[in-house]
C-alpha positions in Angstrom: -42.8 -12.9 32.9 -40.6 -12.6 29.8 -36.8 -13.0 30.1 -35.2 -10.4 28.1 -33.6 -11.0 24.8 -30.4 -12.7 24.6 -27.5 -11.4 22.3 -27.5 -12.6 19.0 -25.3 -12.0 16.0 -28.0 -11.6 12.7 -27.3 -14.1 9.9 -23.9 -15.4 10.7 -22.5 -18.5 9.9 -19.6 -20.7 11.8 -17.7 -20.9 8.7 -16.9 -17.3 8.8 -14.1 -18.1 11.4 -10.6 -19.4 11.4 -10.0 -23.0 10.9 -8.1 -24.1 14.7 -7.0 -27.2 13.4 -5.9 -29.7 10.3 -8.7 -31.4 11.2 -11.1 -28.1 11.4 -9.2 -27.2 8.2 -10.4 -30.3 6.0 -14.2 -29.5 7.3 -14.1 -26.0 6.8 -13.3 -26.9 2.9 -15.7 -29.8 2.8 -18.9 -27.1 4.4 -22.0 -26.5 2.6 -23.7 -23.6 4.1 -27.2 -23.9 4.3 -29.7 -21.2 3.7 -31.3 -22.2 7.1 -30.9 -25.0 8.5 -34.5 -24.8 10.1 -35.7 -25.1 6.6 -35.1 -29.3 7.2 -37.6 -29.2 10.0 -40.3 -31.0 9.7 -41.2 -32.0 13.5 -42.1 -29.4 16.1 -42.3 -31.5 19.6 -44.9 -29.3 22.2 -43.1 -27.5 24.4 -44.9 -27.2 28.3 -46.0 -23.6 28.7 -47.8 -24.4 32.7 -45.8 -24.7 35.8 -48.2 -27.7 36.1 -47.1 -29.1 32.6 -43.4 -28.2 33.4 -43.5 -30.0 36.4 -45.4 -33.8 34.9 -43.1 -33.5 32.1 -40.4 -36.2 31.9 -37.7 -35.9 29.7 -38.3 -39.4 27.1 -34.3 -39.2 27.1 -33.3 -39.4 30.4 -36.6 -40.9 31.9 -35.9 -37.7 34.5 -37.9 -34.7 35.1 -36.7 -31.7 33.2 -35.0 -29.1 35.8 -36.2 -25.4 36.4 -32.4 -24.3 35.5 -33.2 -26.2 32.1 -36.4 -24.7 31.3 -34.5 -21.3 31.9 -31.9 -21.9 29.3 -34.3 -23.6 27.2 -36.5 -20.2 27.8 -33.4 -18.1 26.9 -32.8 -19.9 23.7 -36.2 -20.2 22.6 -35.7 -16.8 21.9 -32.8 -16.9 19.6 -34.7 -15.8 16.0 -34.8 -17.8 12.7 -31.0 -16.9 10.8 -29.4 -16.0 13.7 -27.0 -17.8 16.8 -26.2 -16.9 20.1 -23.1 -18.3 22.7 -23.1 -20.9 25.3 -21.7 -17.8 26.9 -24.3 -14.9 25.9 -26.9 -17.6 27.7 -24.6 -18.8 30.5 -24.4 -14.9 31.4 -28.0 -13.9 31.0 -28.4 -16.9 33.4 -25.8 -16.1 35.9 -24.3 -19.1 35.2 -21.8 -20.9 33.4 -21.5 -22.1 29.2 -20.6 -25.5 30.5 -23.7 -25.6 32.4 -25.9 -24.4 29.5 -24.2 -26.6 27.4 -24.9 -29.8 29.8 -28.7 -28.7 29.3 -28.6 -28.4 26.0 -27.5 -31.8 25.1 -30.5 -33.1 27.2 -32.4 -31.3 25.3 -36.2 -33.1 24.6 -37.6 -30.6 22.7 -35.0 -30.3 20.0 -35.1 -29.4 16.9 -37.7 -27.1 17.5 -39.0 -25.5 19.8 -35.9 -25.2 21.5 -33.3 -24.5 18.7 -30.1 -25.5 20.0 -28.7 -25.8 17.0 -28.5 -22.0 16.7 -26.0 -21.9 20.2 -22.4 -22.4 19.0 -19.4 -21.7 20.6 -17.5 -18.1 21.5 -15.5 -18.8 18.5 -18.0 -19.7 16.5 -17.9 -23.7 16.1 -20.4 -26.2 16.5 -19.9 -27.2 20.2 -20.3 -30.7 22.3 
C-alpha cells in the first residue's frame, strides 16, 4: 500500500529565509546554492523493499535493527521529489507523530544519501536542522 504524498514546497531553497542569528547571518552570506545537491551523488545504498528484508536488515550504524516507525518516515520521505523539501513537521503529521521523532530517525538514517533523501527535510523555518 502506498502512503500518500507528503507536502512539499517545489524548488525552494533554505536561503530564501531570514537569517535568526549573527551567526546564521555570516553563513547565509558565505552560501553557495547548489543547482541540486543530488547532482554530488554518486552512491545509491539498496533500500529493503520485503517485510522479510525489512525485518534481517541491521542498521551498519547502530548495529540495531531498523524500526517499523523508521521505515515509515523513511517511506514518507522517500517520496520527497528531486528539487524540492519537505518539514520535519509535514512528515511528523502525515505520521501522526512528532518532528522530534522523525528527526531522531532521520539522523539514524542507513540508507542516506539516497534512497532516503534526508537532506531534502529541513526545518519549519527553512534551516538545515540537527
Amino acid at each position: 500500500m502506498a502512503l500518500p504524498s507528503v507536502a512539499t514546497t517545489a524548488k525552494s531553497s533554505h536561503f530564501a529565509a531570514k537569517p535568526r542569528s549573527a551567526a546564521h547571518a555570516r553563513l547565509f552570506k558565505a552560501a553557495v546554492v547548489p543547482d541540486s545537491i543530488d547532482d554530488d551523488v554518486s552512491t545509491i545504498i539498496e533500500y529493503p523493499e520485503t517485510e522479510e528484508a525489512r525485518h534481517a536488515y541491521v542498521s551498519p550504524q547502530t548495529k540495531r535493527p531498523v524500526t517499523e516507525f523508521q521505515y515509515r518516515v523513511y517511506d514518507a520521505c522517500r517520496q520527497v521529489p528531486r528539487g524540492s523539501y519537505t518539514t520535519y513537521k509535514a512528515i511528523s503529521d502525515h505520521l501522526g507523530s512528532g518532528p522530534r521523532a522523525v528527526g531522531s530517525a532521520l539522523a539514524k538514517n542507513p540508507f542516506c544519501p539516497l534512497p532516503i533523501p534526508c537532506h531534502r527535510v529541513l526545518t519549519t523555518d527553512c534551516y538545515i536542522g540537527g
